[in-house]
N, C-alpha and C positions, 0 to 999 in steps of 0.2 A: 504494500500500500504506500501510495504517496501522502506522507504527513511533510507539513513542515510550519514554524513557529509564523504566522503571519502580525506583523507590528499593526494598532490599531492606533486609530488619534490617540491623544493626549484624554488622557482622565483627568477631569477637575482636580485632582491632587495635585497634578503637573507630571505624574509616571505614565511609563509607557505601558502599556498592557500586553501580554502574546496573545494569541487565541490558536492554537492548532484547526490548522487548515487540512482536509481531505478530500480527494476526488471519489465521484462515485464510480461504482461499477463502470456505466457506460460512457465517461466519462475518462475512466481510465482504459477505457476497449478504443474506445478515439483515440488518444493520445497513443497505443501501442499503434493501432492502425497507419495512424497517419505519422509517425516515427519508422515503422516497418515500409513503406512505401519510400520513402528520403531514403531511407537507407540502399533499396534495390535503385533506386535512381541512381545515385551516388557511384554504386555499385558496376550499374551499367557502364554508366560513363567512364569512371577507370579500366574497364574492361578495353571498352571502344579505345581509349586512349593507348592501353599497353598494342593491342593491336596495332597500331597504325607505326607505331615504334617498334614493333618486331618488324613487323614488313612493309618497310618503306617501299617504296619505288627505287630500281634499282639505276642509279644517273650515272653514266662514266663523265669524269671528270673532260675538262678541253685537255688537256694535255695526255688523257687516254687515249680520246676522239681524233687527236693531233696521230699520234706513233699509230693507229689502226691503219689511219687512210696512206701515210707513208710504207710502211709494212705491206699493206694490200697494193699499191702499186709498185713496190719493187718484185711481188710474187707474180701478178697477171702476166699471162704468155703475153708476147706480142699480140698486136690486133693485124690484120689480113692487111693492111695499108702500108704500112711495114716489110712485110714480106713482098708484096710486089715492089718496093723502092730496090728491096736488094738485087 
């Protein structure tokens, strides 16, 4: 059960008075409800979050993109235009 000491105005003496406060049953079924709901949201969302950081999009850097296209053109055969010059 949720208690807790809740402070009330000033009493004519000038002290502060407690009064123990408690939720009802359905009152405290709300409060799990809608706490358990934030939670799987919460939840969700970290989920979605770690996904997107395990598998990024895979980017080669320019200077990958650079050494591929040099590499691939020192391996291509000649092209047929070539061959007839010789």
């Amino acid at each position: 059960m949720c208690s807790s000491p809740k402070a009330s105005h000033h009493s004519p003496s000038g002290t502060i008075t407690l009064r123990p406060t408690q939720l009802s049953g359905h009152q405290q079924a709300d409060f799990a409800a809608k706490a358990n709901a934030a939670f799987e949201r919460r939840e969700q969302r970290r989920l979605q979050r770690n996904q997107t950081i395990i598998t990024p999009v895979k980017q080669q850097s320019l200077l990958q993109r650079l050494f591929r296209k040099l590499f691939r053109a020192d391996t291509t055969p000649p092209t047929s235009q070539s061959r007839s010059t010789q």
